[in-house]
C-alpha positions as CSV (number, residue, x, y, z in Angstrom):
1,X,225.0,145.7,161.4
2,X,223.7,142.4,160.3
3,X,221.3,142.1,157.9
4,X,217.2,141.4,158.6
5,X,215.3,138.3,158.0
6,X,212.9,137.6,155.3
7,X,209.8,138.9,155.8
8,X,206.4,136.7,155.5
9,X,205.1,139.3,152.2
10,X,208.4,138.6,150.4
11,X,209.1,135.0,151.2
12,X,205.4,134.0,150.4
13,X,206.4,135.8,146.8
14,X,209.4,134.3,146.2
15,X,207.8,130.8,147.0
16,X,205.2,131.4,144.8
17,X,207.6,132.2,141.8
18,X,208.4,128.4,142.5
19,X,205.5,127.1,140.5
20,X,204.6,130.1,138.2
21,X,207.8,129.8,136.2
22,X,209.2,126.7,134.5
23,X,211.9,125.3,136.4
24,X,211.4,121.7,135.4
25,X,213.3,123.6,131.8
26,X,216.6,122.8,132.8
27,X,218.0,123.0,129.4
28,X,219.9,125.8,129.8
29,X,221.5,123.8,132.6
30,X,222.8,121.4,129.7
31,X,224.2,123.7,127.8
32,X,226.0,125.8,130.9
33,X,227.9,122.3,131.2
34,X,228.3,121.2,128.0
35,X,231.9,120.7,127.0
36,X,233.6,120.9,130.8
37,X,237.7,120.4,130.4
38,X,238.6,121.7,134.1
39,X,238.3,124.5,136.4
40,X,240.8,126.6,138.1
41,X,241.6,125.5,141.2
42,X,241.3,127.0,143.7
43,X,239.1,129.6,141.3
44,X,240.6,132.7,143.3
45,X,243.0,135.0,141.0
46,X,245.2,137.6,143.1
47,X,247.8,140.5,141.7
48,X,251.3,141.0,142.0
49,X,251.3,142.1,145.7
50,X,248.7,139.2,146.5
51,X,245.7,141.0,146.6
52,X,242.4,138.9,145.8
53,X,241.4,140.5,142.3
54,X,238.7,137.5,141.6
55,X,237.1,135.6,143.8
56,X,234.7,132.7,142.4
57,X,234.8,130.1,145.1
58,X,232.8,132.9,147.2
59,X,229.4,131.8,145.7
60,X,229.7,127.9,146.5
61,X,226.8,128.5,148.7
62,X,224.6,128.9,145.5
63,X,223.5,125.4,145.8
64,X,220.8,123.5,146.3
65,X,216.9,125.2,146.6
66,X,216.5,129.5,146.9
67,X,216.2,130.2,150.1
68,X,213.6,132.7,151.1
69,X,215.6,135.7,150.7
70,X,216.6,135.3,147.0
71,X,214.3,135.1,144.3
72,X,214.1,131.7,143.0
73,X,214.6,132.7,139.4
74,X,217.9,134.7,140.4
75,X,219.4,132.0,142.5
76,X,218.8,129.8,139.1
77,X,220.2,132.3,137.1
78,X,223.1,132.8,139.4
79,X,224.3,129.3,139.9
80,X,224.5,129.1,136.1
81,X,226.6,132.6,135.5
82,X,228.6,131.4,139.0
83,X,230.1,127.5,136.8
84,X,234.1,128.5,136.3
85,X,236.4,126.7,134.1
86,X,237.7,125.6,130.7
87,X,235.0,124.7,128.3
88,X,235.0,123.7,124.2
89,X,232.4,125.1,122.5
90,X,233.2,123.4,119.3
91,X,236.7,121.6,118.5
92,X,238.8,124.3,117.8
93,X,237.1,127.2,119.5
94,X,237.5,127.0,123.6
95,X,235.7,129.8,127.0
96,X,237.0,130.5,129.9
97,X,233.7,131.0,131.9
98,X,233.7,132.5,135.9
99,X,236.7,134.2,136.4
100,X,235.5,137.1,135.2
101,X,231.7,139.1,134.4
102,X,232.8,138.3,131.1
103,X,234.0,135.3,128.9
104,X,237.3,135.2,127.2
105,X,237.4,132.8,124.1
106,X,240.4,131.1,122.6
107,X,240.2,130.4,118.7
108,X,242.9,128.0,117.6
109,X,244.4,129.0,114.2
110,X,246.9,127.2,111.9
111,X,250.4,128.5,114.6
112,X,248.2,129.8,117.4
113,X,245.4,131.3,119.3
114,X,242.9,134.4,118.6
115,X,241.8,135.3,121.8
116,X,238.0,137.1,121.9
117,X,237.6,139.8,124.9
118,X,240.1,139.6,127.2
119,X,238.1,140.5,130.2
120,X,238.4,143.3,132.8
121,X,241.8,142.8,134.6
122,X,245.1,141.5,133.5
123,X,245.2,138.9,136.0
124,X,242.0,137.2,135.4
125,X,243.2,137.4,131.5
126,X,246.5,136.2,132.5
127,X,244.8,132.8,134.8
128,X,242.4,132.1,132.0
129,X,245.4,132.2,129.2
130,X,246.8,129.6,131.6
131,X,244.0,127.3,132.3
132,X,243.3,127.3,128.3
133,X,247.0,127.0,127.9
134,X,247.6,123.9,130.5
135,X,244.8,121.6,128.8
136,X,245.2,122.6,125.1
137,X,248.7,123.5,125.1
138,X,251.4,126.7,124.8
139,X,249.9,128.2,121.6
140,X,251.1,131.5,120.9
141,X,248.4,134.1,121.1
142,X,248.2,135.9,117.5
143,X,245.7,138.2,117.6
144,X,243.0,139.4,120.3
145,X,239.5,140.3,119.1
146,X,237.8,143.2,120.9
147,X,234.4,142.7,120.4
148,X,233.1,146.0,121.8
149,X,233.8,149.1,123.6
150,X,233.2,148.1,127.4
151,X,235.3,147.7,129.7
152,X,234.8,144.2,130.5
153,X,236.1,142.8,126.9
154,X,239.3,144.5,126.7
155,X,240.3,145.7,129.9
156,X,242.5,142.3,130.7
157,X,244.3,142.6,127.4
158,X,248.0,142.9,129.1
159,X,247.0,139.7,130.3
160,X,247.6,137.6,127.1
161,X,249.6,140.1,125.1
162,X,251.8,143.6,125.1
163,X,251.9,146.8,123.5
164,X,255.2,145.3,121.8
165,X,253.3,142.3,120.6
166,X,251.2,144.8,119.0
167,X,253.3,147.3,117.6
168,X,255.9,144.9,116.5
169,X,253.1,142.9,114.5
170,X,253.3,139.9,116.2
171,X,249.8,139.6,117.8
172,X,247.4,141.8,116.0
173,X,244.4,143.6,117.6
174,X,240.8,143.7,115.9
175,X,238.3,145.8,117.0
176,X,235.0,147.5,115.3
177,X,235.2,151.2,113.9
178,X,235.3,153.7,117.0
179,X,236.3,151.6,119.1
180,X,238.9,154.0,121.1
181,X,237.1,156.5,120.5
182,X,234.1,155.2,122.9
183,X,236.5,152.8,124.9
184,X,238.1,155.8,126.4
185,X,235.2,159.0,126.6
186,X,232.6,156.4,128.6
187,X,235.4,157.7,131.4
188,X,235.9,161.0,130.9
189,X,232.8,162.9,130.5
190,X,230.7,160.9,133.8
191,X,233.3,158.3,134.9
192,X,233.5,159.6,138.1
193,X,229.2,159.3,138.8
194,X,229.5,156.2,136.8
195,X,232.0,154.4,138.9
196,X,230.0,155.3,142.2
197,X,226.6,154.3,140.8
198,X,228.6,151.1,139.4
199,X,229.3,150.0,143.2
200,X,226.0,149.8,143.5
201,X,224.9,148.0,140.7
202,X,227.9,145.0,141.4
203,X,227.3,145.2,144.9
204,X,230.9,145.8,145.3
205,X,230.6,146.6,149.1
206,X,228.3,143.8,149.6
207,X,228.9,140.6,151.8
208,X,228.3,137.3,149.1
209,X,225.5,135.1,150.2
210,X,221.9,135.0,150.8
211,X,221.3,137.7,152.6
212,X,223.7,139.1,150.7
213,X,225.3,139.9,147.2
214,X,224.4,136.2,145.0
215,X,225.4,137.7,141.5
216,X,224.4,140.1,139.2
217,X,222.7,138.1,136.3
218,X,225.2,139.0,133.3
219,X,228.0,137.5,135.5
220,X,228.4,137.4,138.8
221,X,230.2,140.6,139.4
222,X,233.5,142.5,138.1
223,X,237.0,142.0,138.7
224,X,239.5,144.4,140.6
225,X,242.7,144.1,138.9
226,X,245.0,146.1,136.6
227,X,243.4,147.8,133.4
228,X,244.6,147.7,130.2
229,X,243.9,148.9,126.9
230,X,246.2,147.8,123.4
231,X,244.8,150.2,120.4
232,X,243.8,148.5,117.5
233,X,245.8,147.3,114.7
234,X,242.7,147.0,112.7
235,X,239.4,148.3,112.6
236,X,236.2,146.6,111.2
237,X,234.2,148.9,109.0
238,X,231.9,147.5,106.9
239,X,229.7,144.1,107.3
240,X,230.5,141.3,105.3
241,X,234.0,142.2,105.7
242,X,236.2,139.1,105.9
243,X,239.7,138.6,107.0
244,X,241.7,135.6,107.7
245,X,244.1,135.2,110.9
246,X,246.2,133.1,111.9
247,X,244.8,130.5,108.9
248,X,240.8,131.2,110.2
249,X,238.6,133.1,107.8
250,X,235.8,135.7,109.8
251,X,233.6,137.2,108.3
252,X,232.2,140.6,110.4
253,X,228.8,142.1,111.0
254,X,229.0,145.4,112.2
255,X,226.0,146.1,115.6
256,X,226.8,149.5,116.3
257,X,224.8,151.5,118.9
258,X,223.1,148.5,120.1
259,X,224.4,147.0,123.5
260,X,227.7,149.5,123.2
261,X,228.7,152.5,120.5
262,X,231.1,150.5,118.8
263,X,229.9,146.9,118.4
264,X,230.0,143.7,116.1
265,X,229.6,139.9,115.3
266,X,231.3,137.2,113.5
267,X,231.0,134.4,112.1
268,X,234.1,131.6,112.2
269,X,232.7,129.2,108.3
270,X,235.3,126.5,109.6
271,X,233.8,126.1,112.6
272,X,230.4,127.1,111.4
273,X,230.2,129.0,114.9
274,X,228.5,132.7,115.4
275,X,229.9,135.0,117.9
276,X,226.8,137.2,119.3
277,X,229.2,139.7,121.4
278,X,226.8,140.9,123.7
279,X,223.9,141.2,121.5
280,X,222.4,138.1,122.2
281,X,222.7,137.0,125.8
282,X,220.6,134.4,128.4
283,X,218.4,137.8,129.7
284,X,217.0,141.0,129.0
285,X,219.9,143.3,128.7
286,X,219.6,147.3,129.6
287,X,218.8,149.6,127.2
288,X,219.9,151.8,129.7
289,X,222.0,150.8,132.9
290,X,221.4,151.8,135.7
291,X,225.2,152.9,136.2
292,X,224.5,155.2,133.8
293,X,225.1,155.5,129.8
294,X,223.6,157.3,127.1
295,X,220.4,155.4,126.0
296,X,220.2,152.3,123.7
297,X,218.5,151.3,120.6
298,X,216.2,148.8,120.9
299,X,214.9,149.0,117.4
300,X,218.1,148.7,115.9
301,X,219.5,146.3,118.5
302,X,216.8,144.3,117.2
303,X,216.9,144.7,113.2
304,X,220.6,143.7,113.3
305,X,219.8,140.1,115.1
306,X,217.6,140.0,112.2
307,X,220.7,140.4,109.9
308,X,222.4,137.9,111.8
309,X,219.4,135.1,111.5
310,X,219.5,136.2,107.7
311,X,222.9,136.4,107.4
312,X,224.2,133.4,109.6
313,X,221.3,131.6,111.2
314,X,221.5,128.6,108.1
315,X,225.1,128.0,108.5
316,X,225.5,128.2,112.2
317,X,225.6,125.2,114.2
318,X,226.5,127.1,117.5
319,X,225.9,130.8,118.7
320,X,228.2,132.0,121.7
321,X,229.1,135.3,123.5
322,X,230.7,137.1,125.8
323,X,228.5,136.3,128.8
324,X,227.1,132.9,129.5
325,X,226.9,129.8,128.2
326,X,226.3,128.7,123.9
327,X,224.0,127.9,121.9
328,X,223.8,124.8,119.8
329,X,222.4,123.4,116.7
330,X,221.0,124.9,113.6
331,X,217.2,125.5,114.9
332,X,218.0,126.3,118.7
333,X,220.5,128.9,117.2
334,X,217.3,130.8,115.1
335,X,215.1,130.4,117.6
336,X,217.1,131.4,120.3
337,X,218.6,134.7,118.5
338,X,214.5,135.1,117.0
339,X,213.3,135.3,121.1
340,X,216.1,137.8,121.9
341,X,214.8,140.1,118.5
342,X,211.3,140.0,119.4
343,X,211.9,140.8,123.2
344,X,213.8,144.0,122.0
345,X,211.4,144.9,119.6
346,X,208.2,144.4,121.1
347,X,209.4,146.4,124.4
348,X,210.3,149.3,121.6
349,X,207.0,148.9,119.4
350,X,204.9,148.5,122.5
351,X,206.2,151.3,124.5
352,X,205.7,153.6,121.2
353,X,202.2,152.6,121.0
354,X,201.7,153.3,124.4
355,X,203.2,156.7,124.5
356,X,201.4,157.7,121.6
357,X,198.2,157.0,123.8
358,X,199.4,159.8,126.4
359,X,200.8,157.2,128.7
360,X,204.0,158.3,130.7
361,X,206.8,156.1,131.2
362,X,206.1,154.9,134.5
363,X,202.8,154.1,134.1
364,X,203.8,151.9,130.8
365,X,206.5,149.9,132.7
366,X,203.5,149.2,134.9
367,X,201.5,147.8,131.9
368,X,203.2,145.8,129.5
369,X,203.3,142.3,129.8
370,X,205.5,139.7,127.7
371,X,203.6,137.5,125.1
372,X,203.4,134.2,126.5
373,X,205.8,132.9,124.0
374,X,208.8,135.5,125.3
375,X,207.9,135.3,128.9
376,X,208.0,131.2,129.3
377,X,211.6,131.4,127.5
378,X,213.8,131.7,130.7
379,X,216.3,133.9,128.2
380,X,213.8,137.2,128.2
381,X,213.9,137.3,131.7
382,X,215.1,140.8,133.7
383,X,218.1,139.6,135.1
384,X,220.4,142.5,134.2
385,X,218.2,144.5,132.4
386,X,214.5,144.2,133.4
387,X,211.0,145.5,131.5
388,X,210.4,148.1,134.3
389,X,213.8,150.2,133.5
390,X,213.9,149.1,129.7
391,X,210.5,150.6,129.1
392,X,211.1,153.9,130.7
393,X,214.5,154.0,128.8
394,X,212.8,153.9,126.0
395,X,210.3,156.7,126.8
396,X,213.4,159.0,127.7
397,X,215.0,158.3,124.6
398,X,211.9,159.2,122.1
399,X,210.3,161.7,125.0
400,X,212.9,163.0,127.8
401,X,212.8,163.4,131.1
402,X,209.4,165.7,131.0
403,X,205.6,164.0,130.9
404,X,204.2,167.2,130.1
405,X,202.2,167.1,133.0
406,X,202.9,170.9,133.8
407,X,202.9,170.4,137.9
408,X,206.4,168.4,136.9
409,X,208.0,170.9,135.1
410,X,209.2,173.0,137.5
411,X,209.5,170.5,140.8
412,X,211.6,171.3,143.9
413,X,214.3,169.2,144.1
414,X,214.6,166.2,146.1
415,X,215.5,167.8,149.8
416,X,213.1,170.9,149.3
417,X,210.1,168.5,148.0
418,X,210.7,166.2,150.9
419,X,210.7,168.8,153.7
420,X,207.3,170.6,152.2
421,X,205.9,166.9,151.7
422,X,207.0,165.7,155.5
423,X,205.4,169.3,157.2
424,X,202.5,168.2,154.9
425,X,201.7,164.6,156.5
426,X,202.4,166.1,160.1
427,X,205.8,165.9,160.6
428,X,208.9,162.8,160.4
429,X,207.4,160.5,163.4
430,X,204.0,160.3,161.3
431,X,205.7,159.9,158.1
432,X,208.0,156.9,159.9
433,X,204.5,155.7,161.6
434,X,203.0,155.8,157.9
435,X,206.2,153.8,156.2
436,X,206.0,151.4,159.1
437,X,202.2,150.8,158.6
438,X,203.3,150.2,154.6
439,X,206.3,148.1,155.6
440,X,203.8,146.0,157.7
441,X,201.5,145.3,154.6
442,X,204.3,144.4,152.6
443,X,203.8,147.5,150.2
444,X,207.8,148.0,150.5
445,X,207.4,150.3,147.7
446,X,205.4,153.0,149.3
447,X,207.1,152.6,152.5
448,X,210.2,153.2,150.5
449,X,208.9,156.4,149.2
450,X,208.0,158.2,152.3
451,X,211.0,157.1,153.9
452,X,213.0,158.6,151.1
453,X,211.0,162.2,151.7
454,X,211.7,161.4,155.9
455,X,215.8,160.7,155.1
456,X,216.1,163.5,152.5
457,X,214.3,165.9,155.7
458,X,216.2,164.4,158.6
459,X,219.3,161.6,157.5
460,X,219.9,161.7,161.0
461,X,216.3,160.6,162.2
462,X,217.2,157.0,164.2
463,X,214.0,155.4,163.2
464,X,213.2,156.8,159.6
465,X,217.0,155.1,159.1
466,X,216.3,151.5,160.1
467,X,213.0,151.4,158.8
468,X,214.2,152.7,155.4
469,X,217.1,150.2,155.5
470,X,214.8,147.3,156.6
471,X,213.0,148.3,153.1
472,X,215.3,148.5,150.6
473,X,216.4,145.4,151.9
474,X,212.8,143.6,151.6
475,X,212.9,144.5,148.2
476,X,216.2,142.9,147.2
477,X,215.8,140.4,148.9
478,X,212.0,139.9,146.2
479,X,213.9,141.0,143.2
480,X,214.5,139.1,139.9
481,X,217.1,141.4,138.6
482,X,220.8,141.1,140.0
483,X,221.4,144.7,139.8
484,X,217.7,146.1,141.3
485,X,218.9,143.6,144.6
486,X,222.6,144.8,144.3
487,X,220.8,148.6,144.3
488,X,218.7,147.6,147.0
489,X,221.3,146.1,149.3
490,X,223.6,148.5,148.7
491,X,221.3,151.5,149.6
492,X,220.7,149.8,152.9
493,X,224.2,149.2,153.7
494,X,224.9,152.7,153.2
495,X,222.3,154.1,155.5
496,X,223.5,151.2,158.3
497,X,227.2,151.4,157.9
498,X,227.8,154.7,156.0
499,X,229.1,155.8,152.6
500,X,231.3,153.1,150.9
501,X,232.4,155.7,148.2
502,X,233.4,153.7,144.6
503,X,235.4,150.3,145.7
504,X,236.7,149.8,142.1
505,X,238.1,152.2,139.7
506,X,238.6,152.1,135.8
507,X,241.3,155.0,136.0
508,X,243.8,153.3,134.0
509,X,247.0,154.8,132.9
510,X,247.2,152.7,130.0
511,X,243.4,153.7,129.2
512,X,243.6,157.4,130.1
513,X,246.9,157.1,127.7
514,X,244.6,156.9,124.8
515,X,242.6,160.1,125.7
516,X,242.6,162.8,122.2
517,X,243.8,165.6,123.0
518,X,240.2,167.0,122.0
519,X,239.2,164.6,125.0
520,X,241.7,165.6,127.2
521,X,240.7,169.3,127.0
522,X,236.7,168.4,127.1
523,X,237.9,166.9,130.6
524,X,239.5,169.9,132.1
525,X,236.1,171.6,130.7
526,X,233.8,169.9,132.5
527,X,236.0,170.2,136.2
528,X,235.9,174.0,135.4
529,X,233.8,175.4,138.3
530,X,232.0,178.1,136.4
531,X,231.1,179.8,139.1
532,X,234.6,180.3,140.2
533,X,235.8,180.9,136.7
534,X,232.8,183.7,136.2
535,X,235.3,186.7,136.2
536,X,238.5,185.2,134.4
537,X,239.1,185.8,131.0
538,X,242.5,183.4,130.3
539,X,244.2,182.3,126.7
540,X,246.5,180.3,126.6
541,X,248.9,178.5,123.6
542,X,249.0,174.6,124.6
543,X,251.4,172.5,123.1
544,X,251.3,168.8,123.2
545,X,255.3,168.4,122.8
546,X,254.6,164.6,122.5
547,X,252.0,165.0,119.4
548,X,253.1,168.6,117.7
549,X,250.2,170.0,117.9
550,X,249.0,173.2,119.4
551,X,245.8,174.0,120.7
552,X,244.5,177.7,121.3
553,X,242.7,177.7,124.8
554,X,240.4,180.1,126.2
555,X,238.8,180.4,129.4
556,X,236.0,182.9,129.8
557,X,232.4,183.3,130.9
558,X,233.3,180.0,133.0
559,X,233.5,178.2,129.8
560,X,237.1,176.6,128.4
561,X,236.4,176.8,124.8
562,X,239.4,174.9,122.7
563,X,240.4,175.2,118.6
564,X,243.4,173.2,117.0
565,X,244.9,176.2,115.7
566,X,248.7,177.5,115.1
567,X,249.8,179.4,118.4
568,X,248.0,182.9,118.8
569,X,250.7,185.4,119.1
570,X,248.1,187.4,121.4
571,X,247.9,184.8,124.2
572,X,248.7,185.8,127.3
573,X,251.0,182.8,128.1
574,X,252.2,179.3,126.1
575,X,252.4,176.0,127.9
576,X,254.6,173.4,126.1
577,X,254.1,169.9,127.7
578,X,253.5,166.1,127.0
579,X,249.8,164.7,127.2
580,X,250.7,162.4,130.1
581,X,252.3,165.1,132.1
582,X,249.5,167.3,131.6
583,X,246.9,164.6,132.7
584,X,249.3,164.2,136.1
585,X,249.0,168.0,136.0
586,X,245.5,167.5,136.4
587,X,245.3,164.7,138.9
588,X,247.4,167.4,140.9
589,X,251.0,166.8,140.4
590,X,252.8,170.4,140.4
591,X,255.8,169.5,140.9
592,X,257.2,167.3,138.8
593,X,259.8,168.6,135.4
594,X,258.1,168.4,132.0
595,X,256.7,171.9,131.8
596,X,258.1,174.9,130.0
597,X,255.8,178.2,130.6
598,X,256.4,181.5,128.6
599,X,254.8,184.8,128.8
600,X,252.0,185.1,132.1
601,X,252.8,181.9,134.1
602,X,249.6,183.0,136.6
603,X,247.5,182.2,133.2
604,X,247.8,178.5,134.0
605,X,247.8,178.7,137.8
606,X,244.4,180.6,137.9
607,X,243.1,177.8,135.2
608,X,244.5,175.3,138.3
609,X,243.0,177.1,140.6
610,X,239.2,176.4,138.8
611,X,239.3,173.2,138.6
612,X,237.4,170.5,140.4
613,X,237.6,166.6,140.3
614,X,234.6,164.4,140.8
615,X,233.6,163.2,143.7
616,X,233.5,159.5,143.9
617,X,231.9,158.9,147.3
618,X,229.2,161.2,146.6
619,X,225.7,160.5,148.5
620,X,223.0,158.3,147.0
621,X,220.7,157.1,149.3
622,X,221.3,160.5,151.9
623,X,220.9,164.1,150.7
C-alpha cells in the first residue's frame, strides 16, 4: 500500500523548523568531509552467496533541501551520517565511515595496523579493511580494539582477523573488563524482544526515501551479514592503564555503565588523538533505547567526560568515535566534549529536581527545555536519543514504572482497558469519528491514542486501521529523531501490510559460542513455561564434556534452579554433552550424536518438553 502525503499540520512544522534552528552552522559539514581519500565504489557490500549485506548508495536521494515529509534537522543529520569512504583523521590514524552504523578505525603502528571496532558483519569489516588497505597499503592487522560491548563494534571482527590470528598471538584483541560477559547476555536474557523491537527502531522493513526510511541519526541503519565475536586476549581494567602495540603507546580510561556495561576511552600521545567510543557523539544518545536495555547512567556518563576533559582535553588536538565524523583542535575538542557533559547532566539533575516536586515522568519530558547554550549546538539534538525518552528513562531508573497515583496501580491491561474505554465513548465508529476529528486538527498524538484503544478492541475494524496508519505515519514523517520516525513508519507498515516479524538476527554461532555455562542454563530458565512445568519435580547431573564441569540441575515449582556442584548421586538421570551440542539441543536438534544419558532418560525429555523459544514476530502495533 503506498504511503500518504504530507499533511498541511506537519509540513507547515517542518517548514518552520527551517528558520528556528541554525542551519547557516555548517561546520559540522567541514568536519564530516575533512580528510576524504576515496569511497567505495559502488558503496554496496554483498556475502558469499551475493546477498546485499550493506547498501549505502540507497540514500543518494538525501540531497538537496528536506522535503515536506522529513524533518529538516533529520534530513541534515542524515546526509552527514549517509558520506561513505576512507578518511584521515590525523596522519597515521585513518575511518572508514558509511558502510556500516558504525566506524571502523585503522591505527598504523611501527609493522601494521590496530584496527578500532570492527563493525557489525564481517563483510562490511572485510570491504572497509580493503578500501583502507588499497590507499594506504597491505599492512598487517596486529591487534583489533573493542571499544565496547555492542554489537555494532565487534560483530565484523572475522572481517579483518581469525580466531587463529588470536590464539596464535599474532593479532591481539583489546577490550574493557566484562566485556564477554555483557557482549554475549544482551542476547540471551531478552534477545528475542530485542531483535523485534530493533526492526523497528532501523526501520529494517522500511522502503529508503522520503516517505520512507532516511536514516536513523547514529548511522544510517545496521548491516545484515555474518556475526562474529574473537574473545579477548586482554582486558582493560583500571584507567590510566597504558600499553603499547604494535610500537603505539595508549593510554585507557575505563566508562563503564555509561553508553554500554563494559566501556572505555583512549588516548593515542603520538598522535595526540582521543578516542570517545560512544560516549561522546554528534546527538543526544539514549539512556535507554527504545529496543530495549537495562537503563543508563546519565550522571556517571557525564562525570567520566569530565575525567576525559581533565584527563585529555590539554593534549588532544582531535577527538573521534565510533559514530560520525571528528573533532579537531585543542578548544573545539573541550568544548565539544563540555556540551555533550552538560547535556547528560542537566537532563539527570533537572529531571531529579523535578521528581522531587511530585512531577511524573511524562509530564517532565513535557517540561524541560535545553539552556540556550545546549540547544543552539546542533550536537545535543535528539537524533537517536531524544529529551522526551531520556527524561522518562531517567524517572524509571531512580522511580520505576509506578507514579503513585493509586488509579495506576492496578490498571487493565492494554486489550481489557481499550474495550471498557471504546464501550465508554459509544462504541469504535465514534472512537474512529473522534481520531479522525483529531487527525484533522493535526493533534496526531491524540488521534493516535484512541486509535490505539479502537485497534487493541477491533484489529480488524477497516477504518480504525487506515486512520491509525495515516497517523503514525504523520508523526514520522514531523519527527526529529531517526528512531521515533523508523517506530512510527514501521507501526504503520505493519497495520497496512501485516507483521514483518524481526528482518535481522544477532544469533551468531560464534557469539552464542561464548555463552557460560551459568548463561547457558539462565537460558533454558527463562523458556521454561512455568505453567507447564507446575507439577514436575526433575534433577538432573549435567556435564559439559567439553569444559569438565558438572552442574546439578533441578526443575520444580516451574523453576530450573542450577549449582556448579560434583554430580549428585541421587539424581534421577546424568546427561554428559558438549556446550554447543546442547545449545543445538535447544534450538531443537534431537537427533544428532553427542549425547550420552544414564539413569531416567524421560528426565530430560519432560525438561524438552517445557521449553518455549521466543517469539520473534510477536505483535506490536495489534493486540
Amino acid at each position: 500500500m503506498p504511503n500518504k502525503p504530507v499533511t498541511p499540520a506537519i509540513a507547515a512544522q517542518n517548514t518552520a523548523l527551517l528558520t528556528a534552528l541554525p542551519f547557516q552552522d555548517t561546520q559540522d559539514f567541514q568536519d564530516a568531509d575533512r580528510g576524504f581519500i576515496a569511497a567505495l565504489e559502488p558503496g554496496i557490500v554483498r556475502n558469499a552467496d551475493g546477498r546485499v549485506v550493506w547498501d549505502n548508495d540507497s540514500y543518494a536521494f538525501l540531497q538537496g533541501d528536506a522535503p515536506a515529509s522529513v524533518n529538516p534537522s533529520l534530513w541534515r543529520q542524515s546526509q552527514l551520517a549517509a558520506r561513505q569512504g576512507l578518511y584521515e583523521v590525523v596522519e597515521g590514524i585513518y575511518q572508514v565511515r558509511g558502510l556500516d552504523l558504525s566506524n571502523i578505525t585503522f591505527v598504523e603502528g611501527d609493522t601494521g595496523v590496530i584496527v578500532i571496532d570492527p563493525l557489525i558483519s564481517t563483510e562490511t569489516a572485510a570491504a572497509a579493511l580493503g578500501l583502507y588497505r588499497a590507499h594506504r597499503g597491505e599492512r598487517e592487522v596486529r591487534a583489533v580494539i573493542y571499544t565496547h560491548s555492542h554489537v555494532d563494534h565487534f560483530g565484523g571482527v572475522f572481517g579483518v582477523a581469525s580466531p587463529e590470528d588470536a590464539a596464535s598471538g599474532k593479532v591481539e584483541i583489546i577490550a574493557p573488563e566484562g566485556f564477554v560477559e555483557h557482549a554475549v547476555s544482551e542476547n540471551v536474557y531478552a534477545g528475542t524482544a530485542m531483535g523485534r523491537r530493533a526492526g523497528y527502531m532501523y526501520g529494517a522493513a522500511l522502503a529508503r526515501g522520503p516517505q520512507g526510511q532516511v536514516g536513523a541519526g547514529l548511522g544510517q541503519t545496521t548491516s545484515s551479514g555474518q556475526l562474529g565475536l574473537i574473545v579477548p586476549t586482554r582486558e582493560v581494567r583500571t584507567t590510566g592503564e597504558t600499553h603499547t602495540v604494535d610500537g603505539v603507546e595508549i593510554e585507557f580510561q575505563m566508562a563503564p555503565g555509561t553508553e554500554a556495561p563494559a566501556e572505555m576511552h583512549f588516548y593515542f600521545p603520538k598522535f595526540r588523538a582521543l578516542c570517545m567510543a560512544e560516549n561522546a557523539t554528534h546527538n543526544l544518545h539514549n539512556l535507554l533505547t527504545l529496543r530495549g536495555a537495562l537503563v543508563r547512567d546519565p550522571h556517571v556518563w557525564s562525570t567520566y567526560l569530565t575525567e576525559a576533559i581533565d584527563t585529555f582535553g590539554d593534549r588532544t588536538d582531535v577527538a573521534f568515535a565510533s559514530h560520525h565524523w571528528p573533532t579537531w583542535t585543542g578548544e573545539r575538542v573541550v568544548e565539544f566534549l563540555g556540551i555533550q557533559r552538560d547535556l547528560y547532566a542537566y537532563l539527570h539533575d533537572q529531571t531529579l529536581r523535578l521528581l522531587n516536586q511530585g512531577y511524573q515522568g511524562a509530564e517532565i519530558a513535557e517540561m524541560i527545555e535545553l539552556p540556550p547554550a545546549l540547544e543552539k549546538a546542533w550536537s545535543t539534538h535528539g537524533y537517536y536519543g531524544s529529551v522526551s525518552h531520556n527524561v522518562k528513562a531517567i524517572y524509571q531508573r531512580y522511580m520505576g514504572w509506578f507514579d503513585a497515583n493509586p488509579a495506576r496501580l492496578w490498571p487493565h491491561p492494554p486489550a481489557e482497558q481499550a474495550q471498557r474505554y471504546v464501550a465508554a465513548i459509544g462504541g469504535i465508529d465514534r472512537v474512529v469519528e473522534l481520531a479522525q476529528a483529531a487527525f484533522d486538527d493535526g493533534d496526531f498524538r491524540w488521534a493516535a491514542t484512541l486509535l490505539d484503544h479502537a485497534i487493541f478492541t477491533d484489529e480488524h475494524h477497516s477504518a480504525a486501521r487506515e486512520l491509525y496508519a495515516d497517523t503514525l505515519e504523520q508523526l514520522g514523517y514531523g519527527a526529529e529523531n531517526g528512531t521515533w520516525r523508523n517506530f512510527y513508519l514501521s507501526g504503520a507498515t505493519e497495520l497496512r501490510e501485516g507483521n514483518f516479524g524481526t528482518p535481522t538476527s544477532t544469533d551468531a554461532p560464534a557469539i552464542l559460542a561464548q555463552l557460560t555455562p551459568e548463561q547457558l542454563l539462565d537460558a533454558i530458565a527463562i523458556s521454561v513455561d512455568g505453567p507447564k512445568a507446575w507439577d514436575l519435580d526433575l534433577s538432573i547431573n549435567l556435564t559439559f564434556t567439553d569444559l569438565d564441569q558438572n552442574y546439578r540441575v533441578t526443575l520444580r515449582n516451574g523453576v530450573l534452579v542450577y549449582r556448579k556442584a560434583d554430580a549428585d548421586p541421587d539424581a534421577a538421570a546424568s546427561v554428559s554433552v558438549a556446550k554447543m551440542r546442547l545449545l543445538a539441543l535447544m534450538g531443537g536438534d534431537h537427533d544428532s550424536p553427542g549425547i550420552e544419558t544414564t539413569g531416567d532418560a524421560s528426565q530430560l525429555a519432560k525438561l524438552l518438553s517445557v521449553l518455549e523459544t521466543g517469539d520473534p514476530a510477536f505483535n506490536i502495533v495489534t493486540p
